[in-house]
C-alpha positions in Angstrom: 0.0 0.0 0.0 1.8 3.3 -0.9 1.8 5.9 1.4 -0.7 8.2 -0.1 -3.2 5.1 0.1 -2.4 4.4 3.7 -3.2 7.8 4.6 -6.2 8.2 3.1 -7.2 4.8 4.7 -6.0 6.1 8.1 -8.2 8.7 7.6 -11.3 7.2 6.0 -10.9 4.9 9.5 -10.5 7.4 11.5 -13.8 9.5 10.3 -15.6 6.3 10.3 -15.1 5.2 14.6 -15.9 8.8 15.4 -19.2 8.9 13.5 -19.6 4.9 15.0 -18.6 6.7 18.3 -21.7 9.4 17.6 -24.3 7.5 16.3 -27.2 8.8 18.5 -26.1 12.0 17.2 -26.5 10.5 13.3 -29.9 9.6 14.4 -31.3 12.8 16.1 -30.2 14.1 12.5 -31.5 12.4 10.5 -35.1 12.1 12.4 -35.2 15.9 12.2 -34.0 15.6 8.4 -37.5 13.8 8.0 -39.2 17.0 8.2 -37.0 18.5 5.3 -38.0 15.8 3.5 -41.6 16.3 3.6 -41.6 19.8 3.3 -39.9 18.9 -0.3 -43.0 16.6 -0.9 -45.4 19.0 -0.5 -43.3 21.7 -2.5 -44.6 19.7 -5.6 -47.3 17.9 -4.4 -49.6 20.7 -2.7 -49.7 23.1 -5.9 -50.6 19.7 -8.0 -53.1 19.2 -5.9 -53.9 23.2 -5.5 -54.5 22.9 -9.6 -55.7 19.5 -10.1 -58.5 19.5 -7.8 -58.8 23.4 -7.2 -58.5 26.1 -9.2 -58.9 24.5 -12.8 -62.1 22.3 -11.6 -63.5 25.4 -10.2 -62.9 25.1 -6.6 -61.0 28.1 -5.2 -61.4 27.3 -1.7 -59.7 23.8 -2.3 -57.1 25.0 -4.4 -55.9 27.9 -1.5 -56.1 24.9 1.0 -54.0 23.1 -0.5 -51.3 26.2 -1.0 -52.2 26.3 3.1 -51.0 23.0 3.3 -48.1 24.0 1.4 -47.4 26.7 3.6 -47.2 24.7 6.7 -45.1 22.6 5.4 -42.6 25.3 4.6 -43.3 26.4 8.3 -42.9 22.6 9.5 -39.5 22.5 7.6 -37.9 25.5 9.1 -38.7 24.5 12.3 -36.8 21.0 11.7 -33.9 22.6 10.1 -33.3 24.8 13.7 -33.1 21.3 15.1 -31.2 19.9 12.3 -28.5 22.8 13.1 -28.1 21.9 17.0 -27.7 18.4 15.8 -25.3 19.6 13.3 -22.7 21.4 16.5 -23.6 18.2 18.4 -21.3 16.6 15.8 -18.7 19.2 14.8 -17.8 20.7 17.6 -16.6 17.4 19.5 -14.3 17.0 15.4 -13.5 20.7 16.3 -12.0 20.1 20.4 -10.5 17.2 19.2 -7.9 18.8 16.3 -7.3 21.3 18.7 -6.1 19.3 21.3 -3.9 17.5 18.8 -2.5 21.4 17.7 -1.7 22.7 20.7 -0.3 19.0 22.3 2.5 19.3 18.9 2.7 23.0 19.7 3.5 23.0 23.0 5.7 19.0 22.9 7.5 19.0 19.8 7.7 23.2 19.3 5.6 22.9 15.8 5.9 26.5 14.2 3.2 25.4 12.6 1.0 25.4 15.7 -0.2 28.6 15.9 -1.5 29.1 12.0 -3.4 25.3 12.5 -5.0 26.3 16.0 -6.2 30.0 14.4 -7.1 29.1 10.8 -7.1 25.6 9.7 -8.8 24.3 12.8 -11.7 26.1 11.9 -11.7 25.3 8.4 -12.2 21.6 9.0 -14.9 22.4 11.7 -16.6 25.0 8.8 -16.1 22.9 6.1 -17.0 19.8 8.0 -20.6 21.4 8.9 -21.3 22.2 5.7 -20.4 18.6 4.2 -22.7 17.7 6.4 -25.3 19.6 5.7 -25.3 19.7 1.7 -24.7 15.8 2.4 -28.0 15.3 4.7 -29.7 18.1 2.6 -29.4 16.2 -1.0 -30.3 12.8 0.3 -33.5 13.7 2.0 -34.2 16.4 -0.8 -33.7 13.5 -3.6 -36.4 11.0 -1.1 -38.9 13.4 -1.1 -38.8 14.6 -4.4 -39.1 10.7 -5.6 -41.8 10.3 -3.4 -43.7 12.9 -4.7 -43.2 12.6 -8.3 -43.5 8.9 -7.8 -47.4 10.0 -6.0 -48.0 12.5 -9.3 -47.5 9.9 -11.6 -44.7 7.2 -12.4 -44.4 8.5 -15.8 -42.9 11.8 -14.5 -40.3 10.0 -12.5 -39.6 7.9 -15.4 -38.4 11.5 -17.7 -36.7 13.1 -14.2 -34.8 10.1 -13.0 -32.3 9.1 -16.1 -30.9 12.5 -16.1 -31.0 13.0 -12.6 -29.0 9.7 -12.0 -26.2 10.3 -14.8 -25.9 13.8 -13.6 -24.8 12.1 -10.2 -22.7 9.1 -11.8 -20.5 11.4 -13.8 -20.2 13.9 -10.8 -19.0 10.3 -8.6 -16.5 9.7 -11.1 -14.8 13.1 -11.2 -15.1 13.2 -7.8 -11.5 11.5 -7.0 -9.4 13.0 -9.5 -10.8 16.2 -9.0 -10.1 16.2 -4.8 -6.7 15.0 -6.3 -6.1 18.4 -8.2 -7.9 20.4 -5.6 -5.3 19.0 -3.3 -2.3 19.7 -5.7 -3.9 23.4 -6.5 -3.5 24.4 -2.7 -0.3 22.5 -2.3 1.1 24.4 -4.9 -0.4 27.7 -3.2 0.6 27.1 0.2 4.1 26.0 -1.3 4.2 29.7 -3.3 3.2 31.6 -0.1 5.3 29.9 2.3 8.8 30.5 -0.4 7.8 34.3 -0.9 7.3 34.4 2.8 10.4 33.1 3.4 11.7 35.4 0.7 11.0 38.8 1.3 12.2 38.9 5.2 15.5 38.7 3.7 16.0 40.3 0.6 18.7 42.3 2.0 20.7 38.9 2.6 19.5 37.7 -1.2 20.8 41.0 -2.4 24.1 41.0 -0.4 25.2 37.3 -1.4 23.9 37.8 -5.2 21.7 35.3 -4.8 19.0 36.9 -6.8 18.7 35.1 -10.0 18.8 31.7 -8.3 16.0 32.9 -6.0 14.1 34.2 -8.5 14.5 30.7 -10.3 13.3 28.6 -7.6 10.3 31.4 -7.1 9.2 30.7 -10.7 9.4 27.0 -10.4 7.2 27.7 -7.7 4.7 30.0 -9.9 4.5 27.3 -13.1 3.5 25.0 -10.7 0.7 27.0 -9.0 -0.2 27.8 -12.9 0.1 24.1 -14.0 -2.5 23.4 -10.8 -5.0 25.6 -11.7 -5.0 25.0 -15.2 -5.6 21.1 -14.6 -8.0 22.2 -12.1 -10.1 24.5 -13.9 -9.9 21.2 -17.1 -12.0 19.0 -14.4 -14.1 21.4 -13.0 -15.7 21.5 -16.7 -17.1 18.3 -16.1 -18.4 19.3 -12.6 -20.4 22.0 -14.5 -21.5 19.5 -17.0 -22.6 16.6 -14.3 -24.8 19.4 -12.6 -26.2 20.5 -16.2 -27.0 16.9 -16.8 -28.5 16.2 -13.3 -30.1 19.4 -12.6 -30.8 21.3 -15.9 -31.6 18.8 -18.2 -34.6 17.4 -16.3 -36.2 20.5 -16.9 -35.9 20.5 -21.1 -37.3 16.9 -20.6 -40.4 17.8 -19.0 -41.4 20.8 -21.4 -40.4 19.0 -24.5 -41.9 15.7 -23.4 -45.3 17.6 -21.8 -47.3 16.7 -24.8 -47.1 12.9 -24.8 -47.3 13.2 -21.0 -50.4 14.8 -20.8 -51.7 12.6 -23.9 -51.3 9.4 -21.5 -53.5 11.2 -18.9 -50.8 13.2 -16.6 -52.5 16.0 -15.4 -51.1 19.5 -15.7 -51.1 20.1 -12.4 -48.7 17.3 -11.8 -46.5 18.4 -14.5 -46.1 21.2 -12.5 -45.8 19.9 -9.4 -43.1 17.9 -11.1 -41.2 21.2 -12.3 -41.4 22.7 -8.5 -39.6 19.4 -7.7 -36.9 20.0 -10.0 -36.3 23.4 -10.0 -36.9 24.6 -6.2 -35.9 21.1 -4.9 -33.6 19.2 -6.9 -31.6 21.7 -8.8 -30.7 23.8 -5.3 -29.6 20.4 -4.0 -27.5 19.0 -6.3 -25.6 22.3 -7.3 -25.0 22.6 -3.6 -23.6 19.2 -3.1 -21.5 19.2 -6.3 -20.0 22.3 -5.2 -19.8 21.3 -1.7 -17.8 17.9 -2.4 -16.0 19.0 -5.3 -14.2 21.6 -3.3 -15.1 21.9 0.7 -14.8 18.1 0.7 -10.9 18.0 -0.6 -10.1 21.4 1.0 -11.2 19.3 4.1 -8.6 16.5 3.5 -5.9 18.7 2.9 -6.3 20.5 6.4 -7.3 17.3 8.2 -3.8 15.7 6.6 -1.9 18.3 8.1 -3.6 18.7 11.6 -3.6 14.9 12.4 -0.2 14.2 10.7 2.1 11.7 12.2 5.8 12.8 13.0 7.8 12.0 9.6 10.8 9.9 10.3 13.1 13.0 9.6 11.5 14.9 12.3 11.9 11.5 14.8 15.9 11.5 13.6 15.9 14.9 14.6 14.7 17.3 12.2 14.6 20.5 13.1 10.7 22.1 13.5 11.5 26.0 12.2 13.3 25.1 8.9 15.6 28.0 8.0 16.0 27.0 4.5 13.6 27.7 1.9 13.6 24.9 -0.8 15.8 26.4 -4.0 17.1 29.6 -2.3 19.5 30.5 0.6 18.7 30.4 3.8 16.6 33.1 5.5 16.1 34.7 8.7 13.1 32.7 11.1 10.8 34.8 12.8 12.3 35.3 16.6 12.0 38.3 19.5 15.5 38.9 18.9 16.2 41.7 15.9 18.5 40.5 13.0 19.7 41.1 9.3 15.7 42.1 7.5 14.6 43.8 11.3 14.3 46.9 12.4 17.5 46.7 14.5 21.1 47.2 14.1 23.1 43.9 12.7 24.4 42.1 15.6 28.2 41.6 15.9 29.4 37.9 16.3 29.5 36.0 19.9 32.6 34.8 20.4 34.3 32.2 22.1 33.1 31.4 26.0 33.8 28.2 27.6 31.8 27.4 30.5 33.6 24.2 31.5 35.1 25.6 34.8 31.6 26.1 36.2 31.7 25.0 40.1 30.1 21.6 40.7 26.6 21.5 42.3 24.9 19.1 44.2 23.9 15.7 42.3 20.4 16.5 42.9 17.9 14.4 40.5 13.9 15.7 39.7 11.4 14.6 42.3 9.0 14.4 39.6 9.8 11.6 36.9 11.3 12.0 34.1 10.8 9.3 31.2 13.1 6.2 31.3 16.3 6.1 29.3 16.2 10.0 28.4 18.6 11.3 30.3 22.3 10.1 30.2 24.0 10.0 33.9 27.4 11.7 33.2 26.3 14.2 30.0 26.5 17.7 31.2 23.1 19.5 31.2 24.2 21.2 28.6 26.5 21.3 26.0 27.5 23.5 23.3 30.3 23.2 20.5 32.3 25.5 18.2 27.9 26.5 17.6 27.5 29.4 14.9 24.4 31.0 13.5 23.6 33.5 11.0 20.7 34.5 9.0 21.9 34.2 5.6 25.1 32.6 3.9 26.7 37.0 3.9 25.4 38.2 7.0 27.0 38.3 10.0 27.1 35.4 12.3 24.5 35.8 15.5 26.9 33.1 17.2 30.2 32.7 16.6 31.9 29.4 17.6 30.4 29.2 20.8 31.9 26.7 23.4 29.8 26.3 26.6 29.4 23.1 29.0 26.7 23.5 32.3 26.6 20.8 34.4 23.1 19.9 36.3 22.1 22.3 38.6 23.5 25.1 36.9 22.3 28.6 37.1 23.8 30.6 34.4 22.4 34.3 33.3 22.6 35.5 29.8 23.3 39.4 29.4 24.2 41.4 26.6 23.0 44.6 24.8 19.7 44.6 22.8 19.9 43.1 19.9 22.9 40.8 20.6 21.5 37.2 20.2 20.5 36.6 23.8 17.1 35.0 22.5 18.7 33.6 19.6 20.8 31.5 21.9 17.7 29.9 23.4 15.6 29.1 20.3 18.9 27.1 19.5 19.0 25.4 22.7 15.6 24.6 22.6 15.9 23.3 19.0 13.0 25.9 17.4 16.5 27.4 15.4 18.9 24.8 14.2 23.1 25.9 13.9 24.2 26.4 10.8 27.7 25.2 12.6 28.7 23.1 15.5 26.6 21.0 17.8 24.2 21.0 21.1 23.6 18.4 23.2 21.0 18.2 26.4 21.3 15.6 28.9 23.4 13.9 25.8 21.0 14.0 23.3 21.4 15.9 20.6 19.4 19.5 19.6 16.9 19.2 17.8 15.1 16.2 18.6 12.3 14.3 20.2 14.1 13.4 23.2 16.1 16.7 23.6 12.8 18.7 23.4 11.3 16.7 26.8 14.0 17.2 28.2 13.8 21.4 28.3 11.0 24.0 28.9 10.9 27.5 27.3 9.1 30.7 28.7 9.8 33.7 26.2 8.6 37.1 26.9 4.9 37.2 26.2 3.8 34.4 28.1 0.6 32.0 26.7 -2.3 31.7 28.7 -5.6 29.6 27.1 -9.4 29.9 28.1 -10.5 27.1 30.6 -9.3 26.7 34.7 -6.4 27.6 36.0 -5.6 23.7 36.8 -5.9 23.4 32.8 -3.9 26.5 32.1 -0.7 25.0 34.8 -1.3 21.2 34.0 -0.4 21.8 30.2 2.4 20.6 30.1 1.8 17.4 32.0 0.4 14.2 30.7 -1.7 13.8 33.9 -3.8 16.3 35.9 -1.9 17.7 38.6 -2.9 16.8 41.9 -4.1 20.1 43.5 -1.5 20.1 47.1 1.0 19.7 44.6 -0.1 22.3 42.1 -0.9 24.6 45.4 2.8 24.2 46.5 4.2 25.4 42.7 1.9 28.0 43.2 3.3 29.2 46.2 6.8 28.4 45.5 6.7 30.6 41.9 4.3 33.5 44.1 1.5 32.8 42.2 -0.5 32.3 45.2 -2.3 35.8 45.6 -3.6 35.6 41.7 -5.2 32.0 42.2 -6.6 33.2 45.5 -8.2 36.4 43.9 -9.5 34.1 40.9 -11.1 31.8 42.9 -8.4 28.8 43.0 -7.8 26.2 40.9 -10.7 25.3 39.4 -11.6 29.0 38.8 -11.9 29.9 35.0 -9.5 32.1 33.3 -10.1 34.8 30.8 -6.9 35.3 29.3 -8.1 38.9 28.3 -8.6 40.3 31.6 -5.0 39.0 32.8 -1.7 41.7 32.7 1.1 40.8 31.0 2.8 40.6 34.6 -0.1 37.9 35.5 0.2 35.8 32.5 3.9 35.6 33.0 3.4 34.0 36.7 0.6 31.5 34.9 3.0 30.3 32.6 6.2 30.5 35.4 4.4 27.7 37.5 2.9 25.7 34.6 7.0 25.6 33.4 8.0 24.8 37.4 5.1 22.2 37.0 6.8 20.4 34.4 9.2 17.4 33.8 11.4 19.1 32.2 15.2 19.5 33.7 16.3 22.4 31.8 14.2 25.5 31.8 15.1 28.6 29.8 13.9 31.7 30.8 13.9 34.3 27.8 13.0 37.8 29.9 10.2 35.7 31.6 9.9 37.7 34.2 10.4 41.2 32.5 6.4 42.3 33.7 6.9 41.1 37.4 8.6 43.7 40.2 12.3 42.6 41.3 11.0 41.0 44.3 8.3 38.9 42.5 11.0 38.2 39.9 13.6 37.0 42.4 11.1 34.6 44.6 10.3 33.1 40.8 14.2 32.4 40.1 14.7 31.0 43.0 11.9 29.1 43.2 13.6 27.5 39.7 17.1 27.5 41.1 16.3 25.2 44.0 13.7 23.0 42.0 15.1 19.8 42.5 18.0 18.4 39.6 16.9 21.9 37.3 19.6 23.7 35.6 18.5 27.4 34.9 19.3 29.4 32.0 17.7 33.1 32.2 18.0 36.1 29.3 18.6 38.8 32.6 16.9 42.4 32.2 18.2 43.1 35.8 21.5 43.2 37.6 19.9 41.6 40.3 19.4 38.2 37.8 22.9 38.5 37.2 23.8 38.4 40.4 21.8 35.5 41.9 23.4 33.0 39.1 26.1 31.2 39.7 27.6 31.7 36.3 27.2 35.3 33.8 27.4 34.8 30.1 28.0 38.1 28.5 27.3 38.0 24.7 28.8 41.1 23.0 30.5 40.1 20.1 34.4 40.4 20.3 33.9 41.2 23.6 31.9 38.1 25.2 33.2 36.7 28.5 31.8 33.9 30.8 32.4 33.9 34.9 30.9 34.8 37.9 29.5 38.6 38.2 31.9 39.6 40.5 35.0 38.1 38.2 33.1 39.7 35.2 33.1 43.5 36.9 36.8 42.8 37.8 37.8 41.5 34.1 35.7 42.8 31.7 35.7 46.0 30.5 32.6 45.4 28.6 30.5 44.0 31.5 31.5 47.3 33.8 30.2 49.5 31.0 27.0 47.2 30.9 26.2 47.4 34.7 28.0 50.7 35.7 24.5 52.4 35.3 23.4 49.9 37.7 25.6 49.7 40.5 26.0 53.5 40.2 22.0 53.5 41.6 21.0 54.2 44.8 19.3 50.9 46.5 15.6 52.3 46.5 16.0 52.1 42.9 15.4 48.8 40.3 18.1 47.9 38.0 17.5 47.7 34.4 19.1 45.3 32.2 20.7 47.8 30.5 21.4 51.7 30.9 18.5 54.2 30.8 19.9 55.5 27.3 19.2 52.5 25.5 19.7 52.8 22.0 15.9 51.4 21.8 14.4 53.4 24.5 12.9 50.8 26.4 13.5 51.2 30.5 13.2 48.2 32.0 11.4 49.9 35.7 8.9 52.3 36.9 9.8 55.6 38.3 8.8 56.3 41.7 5.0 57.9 42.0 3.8 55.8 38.6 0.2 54.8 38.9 0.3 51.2 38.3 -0.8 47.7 40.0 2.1 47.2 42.6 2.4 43.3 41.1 3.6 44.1 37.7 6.2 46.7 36.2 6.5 46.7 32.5 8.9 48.2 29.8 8.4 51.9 29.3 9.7 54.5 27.3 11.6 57.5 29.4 10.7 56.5 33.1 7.8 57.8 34.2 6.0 59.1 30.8 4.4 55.8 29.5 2.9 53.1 30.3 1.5 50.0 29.1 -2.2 48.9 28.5 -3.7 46.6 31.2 -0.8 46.1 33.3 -1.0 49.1 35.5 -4.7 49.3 35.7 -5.9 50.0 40.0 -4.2 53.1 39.9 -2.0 52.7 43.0 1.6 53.8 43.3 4.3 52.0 42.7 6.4 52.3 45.8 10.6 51.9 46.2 11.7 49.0 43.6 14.7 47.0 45.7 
């Protein structure tokens, strides 16, 4: 079986035990379907009637009693379809939970980039399109019933000119079905393939420009195009013969009865019924067939296309070790990945090269090992925590490298802090150790496997600056990352060893419901501090994690994560004071990086004294940025004294004092002394 067919099997299976699993649902449907069904008998049958035995035999009053009846029906109907809808959700929305579930579970495990575009937009394509299969599905069948019912009732003859056409219509449409969901599929392929190269493309035209890469790129983008082009074109070949099965099926009918009207009414069908038998075809049958042909022929492999990509399986290149965020677009150089940190195509300045650091001479900690288990055979016993060799990135084959041949060993239980100016790499260093950037030199290792892959990526836990908080409890919100619920004394104790205490309290505890919405920034960072502490994970990287919380909040939080049994802590530091709590400093600043403790770093490094001489230059009452108050980007990293704000949360402002930021500083207290 090739692999295309086993898919589509896998599928085909799949969709088949959860309608098995939901067949109460099935049958609520399709009792209340019953009703559309004979509304569609009277549509023909009642003004038959109305003519036949009314108004052309001289009976009014029968003829508008029969359009009552006809009427009611229509009234009847509506009211079914209402129910028809409900049972409708009854079966999509439990398709709908279910793919996200499986999106965010490869978001969050295996850091899918991917994630974010299936939960948002192709999650509720599949539940859209899904609906509406279902409904032109159901609609057509028990259209088609009641409109053979009631031509059958007319008179057989009528069914006899309506049904050949009717049934060809369908049997070409069935086989043009298959290759036409085949170029469907290859049509939006091709179209996501063109949109995901120029997207890929035009972040780094600077880089395409600078290695003279431009006619190779522009090859490879119209290799792209022809295919897109030759798509369409066999696309738009079989859609003829869509156009011509609903011609056949729902048009043609109607020639038949008006050329064939004479010998019907010469073997004694009434006109009324030849009527009746045009309401079928035209208000009944016609409406139902273009919808379905138009519903299968595109919603339906629209449908398979997003359902192939939100249930996939992990390729064996991605189980080897493949990184997630490819970096290379197919036929062109590489390009720069979307990250918080600014590089060659940002905004920013280009960032100089990190040099050499070695971080071998770290002082031994405590053999401490996770309370919490960690899956067998994942860890190796005498690997370092982490590892880094001779590692290099850039952004494109000319630009300047990010990281330069960086060497750095932490054993478990290390605390190291990354500093450096804005715009340095800091956050590129942790997409690399957490395998969403790949190197494009040198090597990574965590626990002694290597970066990126499935193993590594259990093994560590990232928390970037705008921290993730999704509707539902706050037990679902810190749980996430868990395979089980969380029993609640142990989720009570993260929460009081991270200082999210006060916020569960005020929500209502655990089982309280969370509107991400009305959280602050500073809020949503503590959500997702203790759903990180809650984890397995050994290695947690904190990438300005904490940059919303106060210096005291932020301190309880790091050290809540330093003595977290067998951790090592890594943490991007916007604070002196994060600096000095590690154990180790890395300072990235090009030329100039340097690795040690703080105090060997303010006695050695020229660089790092310039970095922190703004700081320890500050009177005590004062919080410490990460970086001087004239930062080249303007951002202060702490609230001036007499700021109305919250008290739990200070945020990045512009010159202190003047700004501030929506929703975090919202009670309009004072922010008093920041130690």
């Amino acid at each position: 079986m090739s692999g295309g067919s086993a898919w589509r099997h896998g599928i085909h299976g799949r969709g088949l035990r959860f309608l098995r699993a939901r067949w109460r649902v099935l049958v609520r449907l399709g009792g209340w379907s019953v009703l559309e069904t004979g509304q569609t008998f009277l549509t023909g049958y009642a003004p038959a009637r109305a003519l036949d035995e009314g108004f052309l035999a001289g009976r009014p009053g029968v003829g508008l009693g029969w359009l009552g009846v006809a009427g009611i029906g229509v009234l009847v109907g509506a009211w079914g379809t209402v129910r028809v809808y409900a049972a409708v959700a009854a079966l999509v929305e439990p398709l709908r939970d279910a793919l996200v579930a499986r999106v965010v579970e490869r978001g969050v495990r295996e850091a899918d980039a991917g994630a974010l575009s299936g939960l948002t937009q192709q999650v509720e394509i599949a539940r859209d399109t899904f609906a509406g299969l279902v409904m032109v599905s159901r609609s057509f069948v028990f259209t088609a019933v009641g409109a053979a019912v009631g031509l059958a009732s007319l008179d057989p003859l009528l069914l006899l000119v309506v049904g050949p056409p009717l049934a060809a219509g369908l049997g070409l449409f069935a086989v043009t079905l298959r290759p036409l969901a085949r170029r469907q599929e290859e049509f939006l392929v091709a179209d996501e393939a063109l949109a995901d190269g120029l997207g890929r493309i035009c972040p780094g035209l600077r880089d395409i420009t600078a290695s003279g890469a431009e006619n190779r790129v522009a090859a490879g983008t119209g290799r792209l195009v022809d295919t897109e082009q030759r798509a369409a074109y066999s696309l738009a070949r079989w859609s003829v013969l869509r156009v011509a099965s609903l011609a056949l099926g729902g048009q043609f009918p109607i020639v038949l009865l008006l050329a064939c009207a004479p010998w019907l009414l010469a073997r004694g069908v009434t006109t009324g019924a030849l009527v009746g038998a045009l309401a079928y075809v035209t208000q009944s049958l016609l409406p139902a067939l273009r919808n379905l042909v138009h519903g299968l022929g595109t919603s339906g492999s629209r449908l398979v296309v997003v359902l192939r990509r939100l249930v996939r399986e992990p390729t064996p290149a991605a189980a080897a070790g493949e990184s997630v965020v490819r970096t290379r677009a197919q036929g062109s150089p590489p390009l720069p990945s979307r990250i918080a940190t600014p590089g060659p195509g940002g905004d920013g300045p280009d960032p100089e090269p990190v040099g050499v650091a070695t971080a071998s001479s770290a002082p031994e900690q405590p053999d401490t090992r996770p309370d919490t288990p960690i899956p067998a055979g994942t860890t190796h016993p005498t690997a370092p925590a982490l590892s880094l060799t001779a590692v290099s990135f850039a952004y494109g084959p000319a630009a300047t490298p990010v990281v330069d041949h960086l060497d750095l060993v932490l054993p478990a239980g290390a605390h190291l802090a990354v500093v450096g100016p804005s715009g340095i790499g800091k956050s590129t260093l942790t997409a690399l150790i957490a395998g969403l950037l790949q190197p494009t030199g040198g090597g990574i290792r965590l626990c002694g496997h290597p970066v990126p892959s499935p193993d590594a990526a259990a093994l560590r836990v990232l928390i970037p600056q705008e921290a993730y908080v999704h509707t539902g409890t706050l037990a679902e919100n810190l749980g996430h990352l868990r395979p089980d619920p969380v029993p609640e004394p142990e989720l009570l104790a993260a929460a009081e060893a991270v200082g999210l205490t006060p916020l569960l309290e005020a929500l209502g505890g655990p089982r309280a419901a969370v509107d991400p919405a009305a959280l602050s920034a500073g809020e949503r960072q503590l959500v997702a501090l203790t759903r990180a502490y809650l984890s397995y994970a050994p290695l947690v990287l904190l990438d300005e994690a904490t940059c919303h919380l106060d210096p005291r909040a932020e301190e309880r939080a790091e050290r809540a994560f330093a003595n977290r049994p067998g951790t090592t802590l890594v943490v991007v530091a916007h604070r002196i004071s994060s600096a000095r709590r590690a154990g180790r400093v890395l300072l990235m600043d090009g030329p100039r990086t340097a690795y040690g403790t703080h105090d060997e770093l303010v006695r050695d490094s020229p660089a790092y004294r310039e970095l922190v001489g703004g700081w320890t230059a500050t009177a005590a009452e004062r919080s410490e940025p990460a970086l001087a108050l004239r930062d080249p980007d303007r951002v202060d990293a702490v609230a001036g004294p007499g700021l109305a704000g919250d008290r739990g949360h200070v945020v990045a402002h512009g010159p202190v004092g003047q700004a501030q930021a929506a929703r975090d500083l919202r009670d309009g207290g004072t922010l008093g002394r920041e130690g």
